[in-house]
C-alpha positions as CSV (number, residue, x, y, z in Angstrom):
1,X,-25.4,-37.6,-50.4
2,X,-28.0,-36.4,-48.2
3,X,-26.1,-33.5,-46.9
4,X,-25.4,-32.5,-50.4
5,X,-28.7,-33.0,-51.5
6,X,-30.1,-30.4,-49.0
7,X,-26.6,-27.6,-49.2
8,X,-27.0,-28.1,-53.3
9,X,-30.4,-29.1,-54.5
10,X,-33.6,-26.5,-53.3
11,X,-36.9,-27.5,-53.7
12,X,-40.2,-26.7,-56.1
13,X,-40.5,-23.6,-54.6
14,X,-37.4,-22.5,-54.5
15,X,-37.1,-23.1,-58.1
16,X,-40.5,-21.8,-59.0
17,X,-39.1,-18.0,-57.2
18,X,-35.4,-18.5,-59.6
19,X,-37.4,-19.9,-62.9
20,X,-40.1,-17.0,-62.4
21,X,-37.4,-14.1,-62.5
22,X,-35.0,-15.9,-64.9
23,X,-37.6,-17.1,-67.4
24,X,-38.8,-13.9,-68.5
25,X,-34.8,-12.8,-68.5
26,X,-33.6,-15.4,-70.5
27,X,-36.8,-14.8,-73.2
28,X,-35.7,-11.4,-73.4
29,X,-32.5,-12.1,-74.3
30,X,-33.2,-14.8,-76.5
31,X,-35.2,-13.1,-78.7
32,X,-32.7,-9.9,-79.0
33,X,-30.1,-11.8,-79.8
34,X,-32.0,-14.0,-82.2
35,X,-33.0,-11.5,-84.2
36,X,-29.3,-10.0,-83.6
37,X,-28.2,-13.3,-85.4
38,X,-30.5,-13.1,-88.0
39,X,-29.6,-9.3,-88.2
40,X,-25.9,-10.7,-88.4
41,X,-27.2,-13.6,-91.0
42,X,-28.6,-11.0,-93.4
43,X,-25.4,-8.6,-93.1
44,X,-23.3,-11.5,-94.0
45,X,-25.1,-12.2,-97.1
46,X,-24.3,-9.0,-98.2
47,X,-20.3,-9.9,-98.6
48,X,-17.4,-10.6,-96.1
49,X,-16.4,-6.9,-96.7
50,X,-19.5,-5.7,-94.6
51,X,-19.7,-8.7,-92.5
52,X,-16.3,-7.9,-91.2
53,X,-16.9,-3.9,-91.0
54,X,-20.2,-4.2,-89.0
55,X,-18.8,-7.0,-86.8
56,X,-15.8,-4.1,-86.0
57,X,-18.0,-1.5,-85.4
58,X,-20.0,-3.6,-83.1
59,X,-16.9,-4.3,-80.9
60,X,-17.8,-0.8,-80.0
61,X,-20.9,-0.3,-79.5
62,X,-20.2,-3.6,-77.1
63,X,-17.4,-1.4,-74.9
64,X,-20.5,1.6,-74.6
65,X,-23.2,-1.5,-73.3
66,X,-21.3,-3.0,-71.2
67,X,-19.7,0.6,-69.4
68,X,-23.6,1.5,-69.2
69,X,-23.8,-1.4,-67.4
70,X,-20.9,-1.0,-64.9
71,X,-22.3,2.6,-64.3
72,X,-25.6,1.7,-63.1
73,X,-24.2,-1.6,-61.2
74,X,-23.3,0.3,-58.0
75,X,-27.2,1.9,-57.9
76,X,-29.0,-1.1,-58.7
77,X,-27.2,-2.7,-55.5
78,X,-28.4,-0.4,-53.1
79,X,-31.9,-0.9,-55.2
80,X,-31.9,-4.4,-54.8
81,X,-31.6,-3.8,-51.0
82,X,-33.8,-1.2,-50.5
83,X,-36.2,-2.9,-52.2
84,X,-36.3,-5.8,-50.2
85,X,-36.1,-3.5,-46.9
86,X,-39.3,-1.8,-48.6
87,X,-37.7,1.5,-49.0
88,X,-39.4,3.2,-52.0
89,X,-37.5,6.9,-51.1
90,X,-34.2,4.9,-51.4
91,X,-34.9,3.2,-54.1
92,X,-35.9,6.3,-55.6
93,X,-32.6,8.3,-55.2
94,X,-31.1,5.6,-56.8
95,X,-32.5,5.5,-60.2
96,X,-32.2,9.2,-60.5
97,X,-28.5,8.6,-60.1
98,X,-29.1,5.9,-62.7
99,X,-30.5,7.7,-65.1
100,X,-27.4,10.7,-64.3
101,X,-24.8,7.9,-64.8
102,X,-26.3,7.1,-68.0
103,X,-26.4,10.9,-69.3
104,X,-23.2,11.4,-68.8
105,X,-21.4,8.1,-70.4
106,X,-23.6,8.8,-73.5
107,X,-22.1,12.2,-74.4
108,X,-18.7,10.6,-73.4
109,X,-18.8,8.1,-75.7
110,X,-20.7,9.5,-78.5
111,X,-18.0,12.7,-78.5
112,X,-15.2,10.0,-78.7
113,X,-17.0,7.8,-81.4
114,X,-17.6,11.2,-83.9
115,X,-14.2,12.0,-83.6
116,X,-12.3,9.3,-83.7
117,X,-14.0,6.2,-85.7
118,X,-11.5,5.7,-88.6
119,X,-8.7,5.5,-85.9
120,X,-10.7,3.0,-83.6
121,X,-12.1,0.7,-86.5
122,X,-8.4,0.5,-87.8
123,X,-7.3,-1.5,-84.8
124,X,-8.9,-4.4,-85.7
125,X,-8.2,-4.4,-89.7
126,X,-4.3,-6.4,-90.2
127,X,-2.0,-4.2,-92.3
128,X,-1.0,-7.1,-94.2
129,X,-4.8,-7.8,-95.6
130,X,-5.8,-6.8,-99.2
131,X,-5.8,-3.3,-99.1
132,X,-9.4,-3.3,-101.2
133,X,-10.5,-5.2,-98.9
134,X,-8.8,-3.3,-96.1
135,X,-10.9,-0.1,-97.7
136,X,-14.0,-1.6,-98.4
137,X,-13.9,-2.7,-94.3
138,X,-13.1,0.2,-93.1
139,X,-15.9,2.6,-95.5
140,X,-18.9,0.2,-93.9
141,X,-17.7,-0.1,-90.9
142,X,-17.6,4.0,-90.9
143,X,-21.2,4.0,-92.2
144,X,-22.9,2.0,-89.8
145,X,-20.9,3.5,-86.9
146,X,-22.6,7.0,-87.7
147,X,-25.7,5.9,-87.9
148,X,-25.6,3.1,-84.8
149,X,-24.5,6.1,-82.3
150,X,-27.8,7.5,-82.5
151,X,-29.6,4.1,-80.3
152,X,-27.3,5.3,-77.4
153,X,-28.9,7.4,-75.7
154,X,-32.4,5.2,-75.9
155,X,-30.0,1.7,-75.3
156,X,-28.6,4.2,-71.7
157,X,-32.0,5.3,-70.6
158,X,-33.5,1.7,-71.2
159,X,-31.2,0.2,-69.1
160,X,-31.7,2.6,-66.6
161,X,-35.3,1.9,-66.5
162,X,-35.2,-2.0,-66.9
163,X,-32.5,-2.2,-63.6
164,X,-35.2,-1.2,-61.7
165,X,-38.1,-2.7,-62.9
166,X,-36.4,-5.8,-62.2
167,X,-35.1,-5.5,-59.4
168,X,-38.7,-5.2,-58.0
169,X,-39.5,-8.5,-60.0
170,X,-41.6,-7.2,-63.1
171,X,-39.3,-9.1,-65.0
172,X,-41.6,-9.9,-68.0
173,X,-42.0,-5.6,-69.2
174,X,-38.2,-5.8,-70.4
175,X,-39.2,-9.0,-72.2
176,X,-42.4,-7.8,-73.7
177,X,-39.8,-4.1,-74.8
178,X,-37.2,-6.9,-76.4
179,X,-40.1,-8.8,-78.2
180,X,-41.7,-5.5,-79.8
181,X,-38.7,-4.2,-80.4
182,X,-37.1,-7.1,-82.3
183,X,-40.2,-8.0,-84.3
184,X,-39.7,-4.6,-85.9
185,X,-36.2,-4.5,-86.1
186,X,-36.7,-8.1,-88.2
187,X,-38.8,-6.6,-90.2
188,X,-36.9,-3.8,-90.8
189,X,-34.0,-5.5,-91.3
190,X,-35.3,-7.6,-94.1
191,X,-37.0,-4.5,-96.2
192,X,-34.2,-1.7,-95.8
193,X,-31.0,-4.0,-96.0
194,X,-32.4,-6.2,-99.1
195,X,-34.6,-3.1,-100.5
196,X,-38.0,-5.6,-99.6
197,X,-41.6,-4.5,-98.6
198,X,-41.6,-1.7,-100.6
199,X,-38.2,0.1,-98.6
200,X,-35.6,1.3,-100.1
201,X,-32.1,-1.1,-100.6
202,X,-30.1,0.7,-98.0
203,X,-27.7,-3.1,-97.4
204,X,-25.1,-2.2,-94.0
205,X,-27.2,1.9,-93.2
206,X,-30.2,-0.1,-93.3
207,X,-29.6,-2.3,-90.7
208,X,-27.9,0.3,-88.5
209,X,-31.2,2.2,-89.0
210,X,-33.5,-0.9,-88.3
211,X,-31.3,-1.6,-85.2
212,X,-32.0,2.4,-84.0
213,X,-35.5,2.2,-84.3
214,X,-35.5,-1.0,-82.2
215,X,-33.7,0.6,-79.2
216,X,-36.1,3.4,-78.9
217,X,-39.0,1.2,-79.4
218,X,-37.4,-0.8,-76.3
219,X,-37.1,2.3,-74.2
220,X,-40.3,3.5,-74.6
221,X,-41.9,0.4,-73.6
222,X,-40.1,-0.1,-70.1
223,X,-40.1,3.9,-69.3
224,X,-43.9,4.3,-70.8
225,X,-44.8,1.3,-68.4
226,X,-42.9,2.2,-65.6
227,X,-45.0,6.0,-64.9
228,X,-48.0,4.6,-66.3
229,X,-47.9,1.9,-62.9
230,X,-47.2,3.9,-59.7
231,X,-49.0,1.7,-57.8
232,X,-46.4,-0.6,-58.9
233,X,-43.4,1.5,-58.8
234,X,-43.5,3.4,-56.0
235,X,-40.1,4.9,-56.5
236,X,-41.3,6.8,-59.8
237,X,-43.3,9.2,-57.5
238,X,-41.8,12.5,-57.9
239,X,-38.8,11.0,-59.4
240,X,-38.3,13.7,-61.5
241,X,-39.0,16.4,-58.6
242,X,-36.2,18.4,-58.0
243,X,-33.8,15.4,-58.6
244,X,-31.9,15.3,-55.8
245,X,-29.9,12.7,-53.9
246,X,-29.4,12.3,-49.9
247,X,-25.0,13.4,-49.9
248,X,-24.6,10.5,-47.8
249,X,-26.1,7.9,-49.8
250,X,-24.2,9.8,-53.3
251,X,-21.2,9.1,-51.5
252,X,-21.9,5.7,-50.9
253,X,-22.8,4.6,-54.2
254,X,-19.8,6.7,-55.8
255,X,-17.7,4.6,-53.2
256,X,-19.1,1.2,-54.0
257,X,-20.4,1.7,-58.0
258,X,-17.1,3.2,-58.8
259,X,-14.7,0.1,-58.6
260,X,-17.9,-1.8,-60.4
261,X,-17.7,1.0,-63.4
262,X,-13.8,0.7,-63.7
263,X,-13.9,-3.1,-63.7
264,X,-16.4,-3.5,-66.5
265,X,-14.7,-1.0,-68.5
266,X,-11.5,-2.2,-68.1
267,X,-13.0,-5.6,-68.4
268,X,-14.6,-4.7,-71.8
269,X,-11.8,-3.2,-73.6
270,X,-9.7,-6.6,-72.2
271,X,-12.5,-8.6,-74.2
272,X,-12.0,-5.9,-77.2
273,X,-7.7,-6.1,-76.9
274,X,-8.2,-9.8,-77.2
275,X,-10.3,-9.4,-80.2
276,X,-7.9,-7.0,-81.6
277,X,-5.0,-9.5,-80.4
278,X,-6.4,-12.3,-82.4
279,X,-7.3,-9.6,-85.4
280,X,-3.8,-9.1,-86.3
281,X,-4.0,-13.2,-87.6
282,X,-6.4,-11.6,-90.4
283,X,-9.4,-10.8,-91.7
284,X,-10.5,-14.4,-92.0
285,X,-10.2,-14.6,-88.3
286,X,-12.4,-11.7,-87.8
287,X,-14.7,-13.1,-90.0
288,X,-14.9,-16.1,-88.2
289,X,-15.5,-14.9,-84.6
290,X,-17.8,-12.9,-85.4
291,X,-19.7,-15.6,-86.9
292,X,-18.9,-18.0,-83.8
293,X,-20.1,-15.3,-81.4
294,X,-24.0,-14.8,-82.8
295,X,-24.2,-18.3,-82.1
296,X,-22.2,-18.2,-78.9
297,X,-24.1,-14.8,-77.3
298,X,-27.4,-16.4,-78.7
299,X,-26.8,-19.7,-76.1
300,X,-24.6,-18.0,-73.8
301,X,-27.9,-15.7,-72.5
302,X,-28.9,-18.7,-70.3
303,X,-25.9,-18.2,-67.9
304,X,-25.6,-14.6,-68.1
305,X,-29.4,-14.1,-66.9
306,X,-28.8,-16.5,-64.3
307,X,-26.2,-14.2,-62.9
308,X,-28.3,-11.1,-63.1
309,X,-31.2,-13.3,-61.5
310,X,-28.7,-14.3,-58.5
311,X,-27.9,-10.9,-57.8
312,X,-31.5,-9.8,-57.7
313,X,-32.5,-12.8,-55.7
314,X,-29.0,-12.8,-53.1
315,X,-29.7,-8.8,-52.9
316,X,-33.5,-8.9,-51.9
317,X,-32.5,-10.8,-49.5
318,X,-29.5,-9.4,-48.2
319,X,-31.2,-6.3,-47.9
320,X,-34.2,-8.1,-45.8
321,X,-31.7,-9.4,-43.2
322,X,-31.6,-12.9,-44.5
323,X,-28.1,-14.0,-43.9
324,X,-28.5,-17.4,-43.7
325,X,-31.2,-17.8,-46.3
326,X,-29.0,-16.2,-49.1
327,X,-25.7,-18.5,-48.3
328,X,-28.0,-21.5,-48.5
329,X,-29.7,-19.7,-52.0
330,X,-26.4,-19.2,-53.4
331,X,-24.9,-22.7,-52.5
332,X,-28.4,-23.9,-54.8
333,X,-28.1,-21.2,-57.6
334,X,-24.4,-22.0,-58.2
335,X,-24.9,-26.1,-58.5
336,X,-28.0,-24.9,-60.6
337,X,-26.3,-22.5,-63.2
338,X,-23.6,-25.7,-64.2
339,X,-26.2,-27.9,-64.4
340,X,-28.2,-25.7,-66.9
341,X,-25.4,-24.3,-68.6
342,X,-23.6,-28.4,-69.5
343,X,-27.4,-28.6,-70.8
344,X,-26.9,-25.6,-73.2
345,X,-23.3,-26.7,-74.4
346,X,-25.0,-30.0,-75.3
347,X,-27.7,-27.9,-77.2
348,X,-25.0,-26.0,-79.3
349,X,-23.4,-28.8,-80.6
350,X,-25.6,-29.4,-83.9
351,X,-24.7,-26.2,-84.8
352,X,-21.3,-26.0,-84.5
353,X,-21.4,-27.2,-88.7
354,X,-24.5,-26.1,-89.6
355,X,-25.0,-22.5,-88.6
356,X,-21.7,-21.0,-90.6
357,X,-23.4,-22.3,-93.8
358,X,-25.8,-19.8,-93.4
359,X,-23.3,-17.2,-94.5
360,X,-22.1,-16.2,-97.9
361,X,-18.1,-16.3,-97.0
362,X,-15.1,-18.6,-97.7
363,X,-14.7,-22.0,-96.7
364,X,-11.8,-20.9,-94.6
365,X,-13.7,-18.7,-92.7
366,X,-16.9,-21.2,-92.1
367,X,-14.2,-24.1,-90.9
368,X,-12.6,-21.7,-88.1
369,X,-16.3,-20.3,-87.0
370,X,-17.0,-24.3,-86.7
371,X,-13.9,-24.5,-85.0
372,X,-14.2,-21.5,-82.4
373,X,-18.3,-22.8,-81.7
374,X,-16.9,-25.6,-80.5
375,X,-14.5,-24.7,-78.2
376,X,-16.8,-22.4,-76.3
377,X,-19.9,-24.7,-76.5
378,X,-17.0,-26.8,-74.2
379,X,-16.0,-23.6,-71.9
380,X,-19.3,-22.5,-71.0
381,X,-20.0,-24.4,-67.7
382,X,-16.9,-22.4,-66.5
383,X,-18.5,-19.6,-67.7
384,X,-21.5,-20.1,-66.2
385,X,-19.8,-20.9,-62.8
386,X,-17.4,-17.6,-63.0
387,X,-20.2,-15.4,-63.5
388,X,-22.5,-16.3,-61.1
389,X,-19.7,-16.0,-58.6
390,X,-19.1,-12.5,-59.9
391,X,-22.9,-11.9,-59.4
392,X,-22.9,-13.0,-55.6
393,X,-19.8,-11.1,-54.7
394,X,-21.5,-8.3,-56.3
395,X,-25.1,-8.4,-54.5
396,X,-23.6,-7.9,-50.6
397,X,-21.7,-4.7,-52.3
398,X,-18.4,-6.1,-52.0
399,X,-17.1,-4.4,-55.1
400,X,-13.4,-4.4,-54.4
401,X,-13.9,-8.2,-55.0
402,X,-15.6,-8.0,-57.7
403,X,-12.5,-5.9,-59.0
404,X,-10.0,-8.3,-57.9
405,X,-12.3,-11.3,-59.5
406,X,-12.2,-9.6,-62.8
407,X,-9.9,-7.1,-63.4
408,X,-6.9,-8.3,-62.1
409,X,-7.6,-11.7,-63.5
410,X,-8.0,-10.2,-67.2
411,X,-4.8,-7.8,-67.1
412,X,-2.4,-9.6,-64.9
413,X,-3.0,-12.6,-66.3
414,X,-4.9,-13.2,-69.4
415,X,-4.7,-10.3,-71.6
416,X,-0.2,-10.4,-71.5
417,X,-0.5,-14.1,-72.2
418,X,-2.6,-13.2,-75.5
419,X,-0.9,-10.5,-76.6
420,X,2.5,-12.5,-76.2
421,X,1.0,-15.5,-77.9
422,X,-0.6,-12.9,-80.6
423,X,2.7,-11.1,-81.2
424,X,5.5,-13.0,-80.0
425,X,5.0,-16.1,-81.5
426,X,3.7,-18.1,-84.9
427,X,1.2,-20.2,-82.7
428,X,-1.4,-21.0,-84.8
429,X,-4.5,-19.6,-84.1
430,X,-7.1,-22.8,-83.2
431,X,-4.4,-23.3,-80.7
432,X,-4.4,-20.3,-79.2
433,X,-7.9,-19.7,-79.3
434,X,-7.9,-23.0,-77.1
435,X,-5.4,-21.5,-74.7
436,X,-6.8,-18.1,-74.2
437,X,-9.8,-19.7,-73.6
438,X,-9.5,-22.3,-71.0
439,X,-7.6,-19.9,-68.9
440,X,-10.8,-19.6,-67.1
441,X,-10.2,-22.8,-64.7
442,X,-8.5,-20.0,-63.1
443,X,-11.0,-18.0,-62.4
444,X,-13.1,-20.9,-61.3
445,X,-10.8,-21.8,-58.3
446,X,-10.4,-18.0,-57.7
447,X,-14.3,-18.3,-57.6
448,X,-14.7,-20.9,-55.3
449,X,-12.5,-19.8,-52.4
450,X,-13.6,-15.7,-52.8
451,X,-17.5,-17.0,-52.6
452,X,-16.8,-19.6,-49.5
453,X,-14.8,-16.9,-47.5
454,X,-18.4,-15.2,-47.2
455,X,-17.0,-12.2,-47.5
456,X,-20.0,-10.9,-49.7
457,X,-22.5,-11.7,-47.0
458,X,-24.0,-8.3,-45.6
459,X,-26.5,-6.1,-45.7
460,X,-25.2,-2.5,-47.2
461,X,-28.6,-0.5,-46.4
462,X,-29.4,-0.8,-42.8
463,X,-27.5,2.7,-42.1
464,X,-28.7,4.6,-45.4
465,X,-31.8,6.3,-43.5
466,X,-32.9,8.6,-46.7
């Protein structure tokens, strides 16, 4: 017990480092995706019909975060460690390779959403559905998709920005851009999609409007804040002069970003040809995923940030030369994202009957949201333990794993044992909802032997003299 006790359990101060990066994470996120929910809550008072077509539309704007993500992964590695070895020039090259990354993906994606949204929204719709309903999907869907593409490019930036504020700590300015920003997308939410505080009745464009406003407001605080503090951020010194990048150090964060770009894009779509795997069961299932998964992303924010808080924490000091000192952190942060995230699964639990009330649908579609809330409330310590795994194999740059952990995971294994359930067979759908789901014990035991090997265990910056 004692030898557990000091591999597993850290003490006040460790705790105090974690809880003083994570808190200001997980408030962050909170609050976006609680006004997200009530964003969602609002929509679906409106009508299944644009419940359904903003919930579709959001499946892609979810593929575009989540790539933005992947893109400035490989970057914020190298950032991590040159932080922690206290090289601002470094540090420096990589957010203007950041900010590059993020460019580029916008106009890539935006191009592909103009041209072909009718197509893309049509994947998720089941042929067999009513066709008014079919058309009344399809038309919102369309109309907050052309409006939403405009918070790219400030969503891109943002991120760009935030990576780097926090992985020198200043955790808290991201929060305070996610609090300003949601307390006026709430409020515009309210007046332009129910025509209240004197705005027009504008029902699914308002709230695609309300949610661009947000994004830019977000932006502006972290990039406003971020030149306004050199003394702070020493890396935003000249950043804009000349914007070049060292060849060698390009080369290396093409090498090790690209594998983390291709895995959370392919990952992403996997998540999306799920979704569209289960759409083909009907509209009613769409309808009641995406009401299970406000609630879910909502509570599901704890163990996400503790994953971007173990790869700040593991890459600081990976990048100071701390071998020893991040094995022993990570043995602490793994025990400590479980225990948290069986504490959140417990939380969700009175809501699992109570929170699809809130939305003006059929009874059908309230039961399977009930249904689907539960069975992730259930999963989420395995998802909490999977993804702080991914986070550790990710902070020592070992990106090939990271690949292996997810991609090959999703598409060898997961993604051909939905579609075949999806397509192949008359399973119902709680069932295989159940299935899909649990797959990840898999993952888990792939976890737990890819993190032990210590494979992930090395400084990547000692030879990038910039």
């Amino acid at each position: 017990m004692r030898k557990f006790k000091e591999k597993f359990i850290g003490d006040r101060a460790f705790y105090a480092t974690v809880l003083a990066i994570l808190v200001p994470m997980v408030i962050q996120n909170v609050v976006t995706n609680f006004v997200s929910m009530l964003d969602n809550i609002m929509v679906g008072r409106l009508g299944t019909a644009q419940m359904n077509g903003v919930s579709i539309a959001n499946q892609f704007i979810f593929i575009f975060n989540i790539t933005i993500f992947g893109a400035i992964a490989g970057p914020t590695i190298f950032g991590a460690q040159f932080y922690g070895k206290q090289d601002h020039e470094g540090q420096k090259q990589t957010v203007r390779f950041r900010i590059l990354m993020a460019l580029v993906i916008t106009v890539v994606f935006a191009l592909i959403y103009m041209i072909f949204a009718e197509p893309l929204l049509s994947l998720y719709i089941a042929k067999d559905d009513d066709p008014l309903m079919i058309a009344e999907t399809l038309r919102y869907g369309k109309e907050y998709m052309r409006i939403i593409m405009v918070s790219l490019l400030p969503f891109a930036l943002g991120q760009a920005y935030a990576s780097v504020v926090r992985e020198c700590g200043e955790t808290k300015v991201p929060m305070y851009g996610s609090m300003a920003a949601v307390f006026v997308n709430l409020i515009l939410d309210y007046g332009l999609i129910f025509g209240k505080l004197g705005m027009p009745e504008m029902g699914v464009a308002g709230a695609a409007i309300a949610t661009v406003v947000a994004k830019f407001i977000e932006a502006a605080v972290v990039i406003v804040w971020a030149h306004r503090t050199p003394e702070r951020n020493r890396y935003i010194v000249g950043l804009y002069k000349g914007f070049a990048i060292n060849p060698h150090l390009l080369v290396q964060m093409i090498r090790r970003g690209t594998p983390l770009l291709i895995n959370e894009f392919l990952w992403v779509v996997g998540v999306s040809v799920v979704s569209q795997c289960y759409s083909i069961r009907g509209l009613d299932v769409v309808g009641g995923r995406n009401i299970a998964n406000v609630i879910t992303n909502l509570f599901g924010v704890v163990y996400i940030q503790i994953g971007s808080a173990t790869s700040i924490i593991l890459g600081n000091k990976l990048g100071a030369g701390k071998m020893e000192e991040a094995r022993d952190t990570d043995n602490k942060l793994l025990l400590f994202s479980i225990i948290v995230s069986i504490t959140v699964s417990v939380a969700m639990l009175p809501f699992v009957y109570i929170f699809p009330q809130l939305y003006n649908t059929t009874d059908e579609i309230r039961a399977l949201a009930s249904y689907i809330i539960l069975i992730t409330a259930v999963a989420m310590p395995m998802w909490a333990y999977t993804n702080t795994c991914y986070f550790t194999l990710r902070s020592g740059g070992r990106t090939g794993l990271t690949f292996l952990f997810d991609f090959v995971f999703a598409w060898a294994f997961q993604i051909p044992l939905c579609y075949f359930l999806s397509y192949h067979t008359d399973m119902n759908f709680k069932l295989l909802f159940a299935i899909i789901t649990y797959t990840e014990i898999v993952k888990v035991i792939l976890g737990y032997f890819m993190v032990r090997s210590d494979l992930w265990v090395q400084n990547i910056v000692d030879k990038e003299e910039v």
